[in-house]
N, C-alpha and C positions, 0 to 999 in steps of 0.2 A: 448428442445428449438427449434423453428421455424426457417428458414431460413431469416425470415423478421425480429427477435426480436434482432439477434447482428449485423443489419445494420442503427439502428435506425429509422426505421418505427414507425409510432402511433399506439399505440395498445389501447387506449380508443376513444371514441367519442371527450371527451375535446381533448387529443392530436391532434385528426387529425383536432379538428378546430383551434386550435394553430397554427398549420402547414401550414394549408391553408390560415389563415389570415396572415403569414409572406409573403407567396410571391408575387411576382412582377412582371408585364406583361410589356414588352418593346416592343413595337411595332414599335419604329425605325430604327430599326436592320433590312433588309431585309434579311430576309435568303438566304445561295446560291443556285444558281439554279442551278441543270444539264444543261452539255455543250447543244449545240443546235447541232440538223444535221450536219449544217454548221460547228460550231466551229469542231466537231469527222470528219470531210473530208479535214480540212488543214490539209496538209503537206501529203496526201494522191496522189497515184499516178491513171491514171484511164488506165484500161486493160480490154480489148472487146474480150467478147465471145461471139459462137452462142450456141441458145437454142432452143430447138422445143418449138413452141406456147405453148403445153399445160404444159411444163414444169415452161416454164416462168409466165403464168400464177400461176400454184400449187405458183411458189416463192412469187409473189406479193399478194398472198393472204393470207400465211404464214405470209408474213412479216407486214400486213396491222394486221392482227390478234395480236400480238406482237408491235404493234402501232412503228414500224421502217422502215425505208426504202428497197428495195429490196437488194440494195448493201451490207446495211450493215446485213441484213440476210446470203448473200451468202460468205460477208467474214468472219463471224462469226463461219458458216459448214464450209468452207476452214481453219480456225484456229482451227478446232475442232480435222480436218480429219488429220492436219498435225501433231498436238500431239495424236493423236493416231499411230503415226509412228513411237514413240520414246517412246518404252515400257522403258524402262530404267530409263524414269521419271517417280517421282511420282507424284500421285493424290492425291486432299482429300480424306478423309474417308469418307464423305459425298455421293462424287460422285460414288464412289466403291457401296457403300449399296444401291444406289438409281437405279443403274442397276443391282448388283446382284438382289436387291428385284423383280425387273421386270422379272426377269428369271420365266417359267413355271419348274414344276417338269415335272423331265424325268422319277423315279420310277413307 
């Protein structure tokens, strides 16, 4: 038995036009949107560093890449770097395999 047979998927042609003729498009529902820039920097405090030019630049090209702002680039490595500080938490497993994987062999 398939993984799709005991969730009640269509498994004929008639089914899946049964299926598709049931449902229903609402399109007055807006969906929600992700906060804006603005809305993720209330309640935020602001604190000035210096960078060398070509640093600052690396970040805002980073961060233009990742379609975010530089700020939140740099606070995003700064909450990165600071749970890296506290082995004692855990990670997901996700995160674990996706750097072990990135490891070269040493043998």
């Amino acid at each position: 038995m398939s993984d799709h047979e005991d969730q009640g998927y269509p498994r004929t042609p008639e089914d899946a036009t049964a299926f598709l003729g049931g449902l229903t498009f609402d399109d007055t529902a807006a969906p929600p949107l992700p906060p804006t820039a603005d809305e993720i920097e209330t309640g935020m405090v602001t604190t000035s560093l210096k960078l060398p030019a070509e640093l600052r630049d690396r970040v805002r090209e980073t961060a233009a890449e990742h379609c975010i702002t530089a700020s939140m680039l740099i606070r995003q490595y700064i909450e990165m770097g600071l749970a890296a500080e506290q082995p004692e938490r855990m990670i997901p497993l996700s995160d674990a395999i996706r750097v072990l994987s990135s490891l070269r062999d040493t043998a």
